[in-house]
N, C-alpha and C positions, 0 to 999 in steps of 0.2 A: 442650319442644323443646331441652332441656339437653344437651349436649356432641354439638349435631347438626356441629359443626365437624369431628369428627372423621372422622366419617359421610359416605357418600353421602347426598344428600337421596333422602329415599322417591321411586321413579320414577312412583307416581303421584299427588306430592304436590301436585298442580292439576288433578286428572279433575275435572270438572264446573264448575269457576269458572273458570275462564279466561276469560269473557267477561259475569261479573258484577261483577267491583270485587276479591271477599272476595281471589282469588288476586294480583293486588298487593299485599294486607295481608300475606298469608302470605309471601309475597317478603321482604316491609320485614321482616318479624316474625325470619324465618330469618336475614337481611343482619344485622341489630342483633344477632342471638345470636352467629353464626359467627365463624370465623378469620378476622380481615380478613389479605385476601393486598396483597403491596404490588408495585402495578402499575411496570414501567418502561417508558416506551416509548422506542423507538430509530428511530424513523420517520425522526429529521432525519439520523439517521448511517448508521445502517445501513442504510436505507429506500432511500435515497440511493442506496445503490451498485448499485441494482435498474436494470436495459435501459433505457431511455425516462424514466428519472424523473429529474428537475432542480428544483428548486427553487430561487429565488434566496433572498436573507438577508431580505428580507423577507416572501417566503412561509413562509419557516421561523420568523420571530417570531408570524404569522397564526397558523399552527398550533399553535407553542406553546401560545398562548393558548389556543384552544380543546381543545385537551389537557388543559390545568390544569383550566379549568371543567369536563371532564367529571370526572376527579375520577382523573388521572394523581397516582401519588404524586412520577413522576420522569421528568424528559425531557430525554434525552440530547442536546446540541443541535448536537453537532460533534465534528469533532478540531481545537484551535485548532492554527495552526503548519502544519496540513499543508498545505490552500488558501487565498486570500484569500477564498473566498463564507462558510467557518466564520467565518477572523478577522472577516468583517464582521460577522456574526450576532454574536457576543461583544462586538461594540463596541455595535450596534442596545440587545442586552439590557441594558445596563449602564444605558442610558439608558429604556427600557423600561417602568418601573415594574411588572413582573412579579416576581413573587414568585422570586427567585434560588435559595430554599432549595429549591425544588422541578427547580432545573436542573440538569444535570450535564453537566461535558464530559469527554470521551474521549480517549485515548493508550496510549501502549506504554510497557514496563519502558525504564530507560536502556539506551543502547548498550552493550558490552560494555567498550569502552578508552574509557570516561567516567565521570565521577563524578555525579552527580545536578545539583549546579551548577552545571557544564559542560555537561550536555546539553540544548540549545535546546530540542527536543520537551519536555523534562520542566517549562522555567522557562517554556515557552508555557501551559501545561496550567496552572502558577501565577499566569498575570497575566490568563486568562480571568477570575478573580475573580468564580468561583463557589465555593459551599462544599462540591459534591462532587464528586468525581472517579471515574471505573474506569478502572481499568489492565489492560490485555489481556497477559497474558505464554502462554509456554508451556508445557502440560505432558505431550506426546508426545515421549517419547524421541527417534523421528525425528526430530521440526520442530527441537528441541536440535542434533543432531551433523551433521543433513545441512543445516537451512535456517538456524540461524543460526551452526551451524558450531562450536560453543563446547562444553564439557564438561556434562554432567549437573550438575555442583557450581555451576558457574559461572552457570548460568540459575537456579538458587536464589538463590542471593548477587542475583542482578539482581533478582528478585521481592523478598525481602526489604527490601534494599536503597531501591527505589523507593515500596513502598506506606508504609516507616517514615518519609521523608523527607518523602512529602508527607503523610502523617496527622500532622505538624507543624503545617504549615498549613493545612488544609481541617478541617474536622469529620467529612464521613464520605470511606473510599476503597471504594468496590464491586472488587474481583477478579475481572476475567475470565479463568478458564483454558479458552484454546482448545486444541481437539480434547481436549476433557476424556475422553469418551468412548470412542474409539478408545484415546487414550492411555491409560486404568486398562483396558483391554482387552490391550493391549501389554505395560504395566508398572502393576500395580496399585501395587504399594511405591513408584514413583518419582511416578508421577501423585497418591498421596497427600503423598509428602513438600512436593511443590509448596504445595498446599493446606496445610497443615501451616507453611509459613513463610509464606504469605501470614496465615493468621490471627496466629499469633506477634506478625506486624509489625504488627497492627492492623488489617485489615480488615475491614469493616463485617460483610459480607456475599461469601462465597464463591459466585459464578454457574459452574455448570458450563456446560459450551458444548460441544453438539452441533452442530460447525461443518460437518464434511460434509452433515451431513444424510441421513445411510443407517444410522442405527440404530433398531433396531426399539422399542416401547411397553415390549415386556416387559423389553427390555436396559435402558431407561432406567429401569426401573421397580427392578427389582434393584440397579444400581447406585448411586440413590440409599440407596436402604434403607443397602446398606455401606456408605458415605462418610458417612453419620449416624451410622451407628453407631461409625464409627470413630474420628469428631469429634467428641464430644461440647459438647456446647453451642454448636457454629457454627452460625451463621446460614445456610442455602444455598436458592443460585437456579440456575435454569432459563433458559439461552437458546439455543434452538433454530432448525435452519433446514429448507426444505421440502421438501429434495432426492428427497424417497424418499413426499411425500408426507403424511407422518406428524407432521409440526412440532407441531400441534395436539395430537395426541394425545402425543405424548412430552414433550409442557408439564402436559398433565392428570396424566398416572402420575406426574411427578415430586412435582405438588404432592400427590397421593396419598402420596406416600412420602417428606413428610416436607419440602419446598423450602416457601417460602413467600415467595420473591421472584420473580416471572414476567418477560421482557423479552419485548417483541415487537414489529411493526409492526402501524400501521392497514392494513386490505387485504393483508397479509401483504407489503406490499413487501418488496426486498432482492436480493441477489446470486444471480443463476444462476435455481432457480425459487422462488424469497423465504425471507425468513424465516418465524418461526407468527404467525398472524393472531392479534393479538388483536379482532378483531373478534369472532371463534368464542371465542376459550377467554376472553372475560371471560362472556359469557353463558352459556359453559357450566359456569363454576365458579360461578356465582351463582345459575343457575336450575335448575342438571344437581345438581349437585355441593353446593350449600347451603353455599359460602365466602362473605366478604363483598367483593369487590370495587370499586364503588360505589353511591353513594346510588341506592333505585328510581327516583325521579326524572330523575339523571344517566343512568341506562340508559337512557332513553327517549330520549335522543339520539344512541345509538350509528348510529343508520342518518343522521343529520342530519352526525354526525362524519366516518360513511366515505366519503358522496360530495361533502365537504366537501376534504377531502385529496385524491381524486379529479379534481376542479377543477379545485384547484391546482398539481396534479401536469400535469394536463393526458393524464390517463388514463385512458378508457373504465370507470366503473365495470361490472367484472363481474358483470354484473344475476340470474347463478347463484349468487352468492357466499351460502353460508348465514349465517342472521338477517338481514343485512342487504341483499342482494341485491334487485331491482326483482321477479325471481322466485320468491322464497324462499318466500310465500304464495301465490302463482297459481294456479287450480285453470281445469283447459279441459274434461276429461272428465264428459260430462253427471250420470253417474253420482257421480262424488266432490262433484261442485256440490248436488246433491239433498244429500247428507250432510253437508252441511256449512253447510248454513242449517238444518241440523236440530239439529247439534251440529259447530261448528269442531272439538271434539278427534277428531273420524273422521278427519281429514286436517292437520290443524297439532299439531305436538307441544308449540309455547308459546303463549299469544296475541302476537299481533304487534305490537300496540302494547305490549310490555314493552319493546320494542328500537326503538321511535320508528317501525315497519313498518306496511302494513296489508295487510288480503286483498283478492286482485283476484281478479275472475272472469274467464274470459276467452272470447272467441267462436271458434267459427271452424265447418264443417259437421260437429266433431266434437259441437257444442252440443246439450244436450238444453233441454226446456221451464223447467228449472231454472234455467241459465246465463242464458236470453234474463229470465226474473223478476226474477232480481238484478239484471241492470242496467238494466233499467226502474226498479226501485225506487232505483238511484245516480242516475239520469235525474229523477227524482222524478214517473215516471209510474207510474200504479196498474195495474197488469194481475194478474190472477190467471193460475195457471200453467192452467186451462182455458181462459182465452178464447180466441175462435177468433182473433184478431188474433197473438196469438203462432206459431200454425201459418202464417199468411200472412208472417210475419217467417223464421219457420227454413226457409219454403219458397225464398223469395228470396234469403236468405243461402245455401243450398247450392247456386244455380244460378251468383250472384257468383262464389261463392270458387271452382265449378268453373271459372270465366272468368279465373282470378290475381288475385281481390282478397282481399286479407290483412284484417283489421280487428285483431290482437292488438295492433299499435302506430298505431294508426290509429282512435283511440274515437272521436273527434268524428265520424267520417266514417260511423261504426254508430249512435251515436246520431241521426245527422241521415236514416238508413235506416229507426231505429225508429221515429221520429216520423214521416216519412213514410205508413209503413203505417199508423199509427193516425191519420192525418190530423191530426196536430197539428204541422205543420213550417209555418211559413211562409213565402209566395213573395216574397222580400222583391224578386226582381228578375227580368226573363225576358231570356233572350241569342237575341237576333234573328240575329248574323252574328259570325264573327271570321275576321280572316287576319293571319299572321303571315309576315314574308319577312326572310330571311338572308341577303345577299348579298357579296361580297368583290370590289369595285373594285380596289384596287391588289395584287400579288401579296405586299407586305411587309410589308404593314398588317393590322391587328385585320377582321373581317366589322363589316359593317353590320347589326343589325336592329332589326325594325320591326315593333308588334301594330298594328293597326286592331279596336276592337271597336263592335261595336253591340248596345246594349241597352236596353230597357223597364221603369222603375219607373215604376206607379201611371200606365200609361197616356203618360207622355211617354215619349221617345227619344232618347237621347244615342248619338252618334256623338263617338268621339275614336281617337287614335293615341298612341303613344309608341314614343320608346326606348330601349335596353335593351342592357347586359349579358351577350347571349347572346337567342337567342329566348323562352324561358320567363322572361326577369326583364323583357323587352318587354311580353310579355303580362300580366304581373302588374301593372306599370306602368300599364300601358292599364286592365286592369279598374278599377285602383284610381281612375285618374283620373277612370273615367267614373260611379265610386259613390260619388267624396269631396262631391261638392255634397248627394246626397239623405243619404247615413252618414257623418258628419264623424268620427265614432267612430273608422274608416277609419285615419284618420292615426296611431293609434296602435298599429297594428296591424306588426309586421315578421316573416317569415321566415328563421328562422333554422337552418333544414337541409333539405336537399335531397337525396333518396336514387334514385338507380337502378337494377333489377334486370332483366333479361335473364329469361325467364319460360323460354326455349323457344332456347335458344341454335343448337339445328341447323337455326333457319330464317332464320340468317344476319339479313340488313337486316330483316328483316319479322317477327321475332320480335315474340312478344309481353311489354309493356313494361309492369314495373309502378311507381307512382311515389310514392315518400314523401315527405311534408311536415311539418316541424313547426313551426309560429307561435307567438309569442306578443304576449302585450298590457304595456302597461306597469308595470301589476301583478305583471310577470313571470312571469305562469301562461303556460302554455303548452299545446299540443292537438295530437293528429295527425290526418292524412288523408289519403288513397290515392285514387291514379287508375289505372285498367287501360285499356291501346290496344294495341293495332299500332304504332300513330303517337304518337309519346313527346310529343309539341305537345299532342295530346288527351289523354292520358294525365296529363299536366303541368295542363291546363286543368281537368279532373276536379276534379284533388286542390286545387288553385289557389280553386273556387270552392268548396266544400267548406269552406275554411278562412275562407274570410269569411264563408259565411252562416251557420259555426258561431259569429263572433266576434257577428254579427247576432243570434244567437240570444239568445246569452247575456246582450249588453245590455237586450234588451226582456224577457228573464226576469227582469232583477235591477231593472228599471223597476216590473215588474208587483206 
């Protein structure tokens, strides 16, 4: 496998092993040969400037860390000087005990009527007291005469200037030339000569920056090639953004042609519609591509990484998102499900545990005999795809889902369906009566409510009450209290999302109502379940019991 670095990796260099072992050796084997590419992430910085994403200074050292462990060579951790949330991260890290060589913080060339000295931005970016640095300057003609107003000569001299001052002090200076792109498109001679006194003066590494983000794979593809050739011996990167789309791939073509420094974000955060995921272009240059990126090991925590950041961003991971996504392996069509317990590569193009993932199957009345076997077998019940029990499961199941019950985010509440049909569910409890009442005594005050349940374990009867929250957290209240004496288990049980959906919206109040729940235990696993009604109390009650006698289940499975 000698000079596969230079190479695409063979596109079927994992038909048939993917889900025996050999094809993570052949990963490891390819990763130890190849060009190792040298990762930057920009999550904290540029990440940052994405709609809805905040981080305080100490979610940003969190992340760090786990950046570094997965095997970031560089993580851009701010711009000191510009806010207090950076300045605090720089002061967090210092004390940190994280590895500094691996951070870098961010800034602009000096001001134009300042000397290096003199300009606060430039002596902030020195007393972060890290030992790397990039500096963003310009190299589109425009951004020069119209945005900062100054002469073509004089944004040289600024670049210059700044990268030789602090390649003084720091060890390495990365160069960022924004609107690289556009600009050697505008003006190739000027947009080169930029490049040209940023290395002069010392920098590490020249990052071109596809800042709009409207240039096509083939452009970026070309004009790396020139800018290599015309630079001999520089160092050059790739930082892209998602505008058009395309981020991902215009990070792949460049390292094709010749870049060997990537930046990106986790989840492709960033400005406007983000920057390039590296989510996508580390597993596509290590498993597509046959670069080495990081250890096989560390890859296997890339999907642990992105909803990791997700978290703490306090942003919906996009469960579409490729490799790492909740969907990315999901198979619902009866027919791709048959193929795929026959052989995953009919329908997965990597195994999924390369990237920390795994395959779901999923139900719903598009389900053939194959779908409902697989999850019996996650169930760890034994059914063959003839038994006639599987026909009385896929018969119930399409009369459900014609009724509005969902089960793709709602397992517990299908497996507690398939056990039933094969009579293996147990009745751990029978509900004899329940009423729930909502009322509002004072006009300025919160409603009152109130569950009353009555129910039957093992022959006795408990009657109790509670209240509540709203009616459905009454009710939950009430079941619980009247199952904590006979399942004390109970108590460590909480609900932790609540979802409602309008099935049939033009029948106004009396639509029908479908209700998601998801629990978890103190183990922090967690489970879904659905309820379907008219009446959103029953609908709610459904999914409500549903979740306890899945949490019932699982105790007396893990007793057994």
């Amino acid at each position: 496998m000698k000079g596969l670095s230079a190479k695409r990796a063979p596109s079927n260099a994992h038909k048939g092993l993917a889900r025996t072992g050999i094809f993570d050796l052949v990963v490891c084997e390819m990763s130890t040969l190849a060009k190792k590419i040298f990762l930057y992430d920009t999550t904290l910085r540029d990440g940052t400037q994405g709609e809805e994403i905040n981080f305080t200074a100490n979610d940003k050292l969190r992340i760090a860390q786990r950046l570094m462990d997965f095997g970031m060579d560089c993580v851009e951790g701010g711009w000191p000087g510009s806010n207090p949330r950076d300045m605090e991260f720089f002061e967090l890290l210092s004390q940190s005990g994280l590895p500094l060589e691996r951070v870098c913080a961010f800034g602009s060339t000096r001001r134009a009527r300042a000397t290096c000295e003199t300009d606060e931005s430039i002596q902030a970016l020195v007393r972060a007291n890290v030992p790397n640095l990039t500096v963003v300057g310009k190299s589109w003609d425009l951004h020069v005469t119209k945005g900062l107003g100054i002469s073509l000569e004089e944004n040289v001299e600024l670049i210059f200037d700044t990268i030789r001052y602090l390649k003084t002090r720091v060890e390495r200076v990365f160069f960022d030339a924004e609107h690289f792109f556009d600009g050697y498109i505008a003006d190739p001679s000027y947009a080169l000569k930029v490049l040209e006194a940023a290395k002069s003066a010392g920098a590490h590494c020249l990052v071109l920056c596809e800042t709009n983000g409207g240039r096509m794979p083939n452009e970026v593809e070309r004009i790396v090639k020139e800018v290599k050739a015309a630079l001999e011996g520089a160092e050059l990167g790739i930082h892209c953004h998602n505008d058009s789309e395309t981020g991902v791939a215009n990070s792949l073509m460049a390292v094709l042609a010749g870049a060997n420094h990537v930046q990106g974000t986790i989840n492709g955060y960033g400005e406007r519609c983000g920057n390039a995921n590296l989510c996508s272009i580390i597993p596509n240059l290590q498993l597509k591509l046959g670069f080495h990126c990081v250890e096989a090991e560390n890859l296997k925590q890339l999907q642990n990484l992105s909803g990791f950041v997700a978290e703490l961003g306090n942003i919906p991971l996009n469960n579409r998102q490729p490799y790492t996504g909740r969907s990315a392996f999901a198979h619902k069509g009866g027919i791709h499900v048959s193929a795929v317990l026959k052989d995953s590569l009919t329908y997965e193009h990597i195994s999924p545990e390369l990237v920390g993932n795994r395959q779901r199957v999923l139900v719903s009345d598009l389900s053939g005999r194959s779908n409902l076997t697989y999850k019996a077998s996650e169930f760890g019940l034994n059914l063959e795809v003839k038994d006639e029990r599987i026909t009385r499961v896929l018969e119930r199941l399409k009369v459900l889902e014609n009724r509005g019950f969902e089960y793709e985010g709602a397992e517990a509440s299908f497996e507690i369906l398939m056990r039933k049909a094969m009579g293996q569910m147990p009745a751990f409890f029978e509900l004899l009566s329940y009423s729930v009442m909502d009322a509002k005594r004072v006009q300025n005050e919160k409603p009152f409510s109130e569950a009353t349940v009555m129910l039957a374990v093992g022959g006795e009867v408990e009657h109790t009450a509670a209240a509540g929250n709203g009616p459905v957290n009454a009710l939950d209240n009430a079941l619980r209290k009247a199952l904590l004496r006979f399942f004390p288990v109970l108590g460590e049980m909480q609900l932790v999302d609540y979802k409602v959906r309008i099935l049939s919206s033009k029948d106004g109040t009396q639509a029908l109502t479908r209700v998601l729940i998801c629990s978890r235990n103190k183990k922090a696993q967690t489970w879904g379940t659905v309820g379907v009604a008219t009446n959103i109390i029953d609908a709610s009650y459904q999914a409500l019991v549903d979740a306890i006698e899945f949490m019932l289940l699982k105790e007396q499975l893990a007793k057994a």
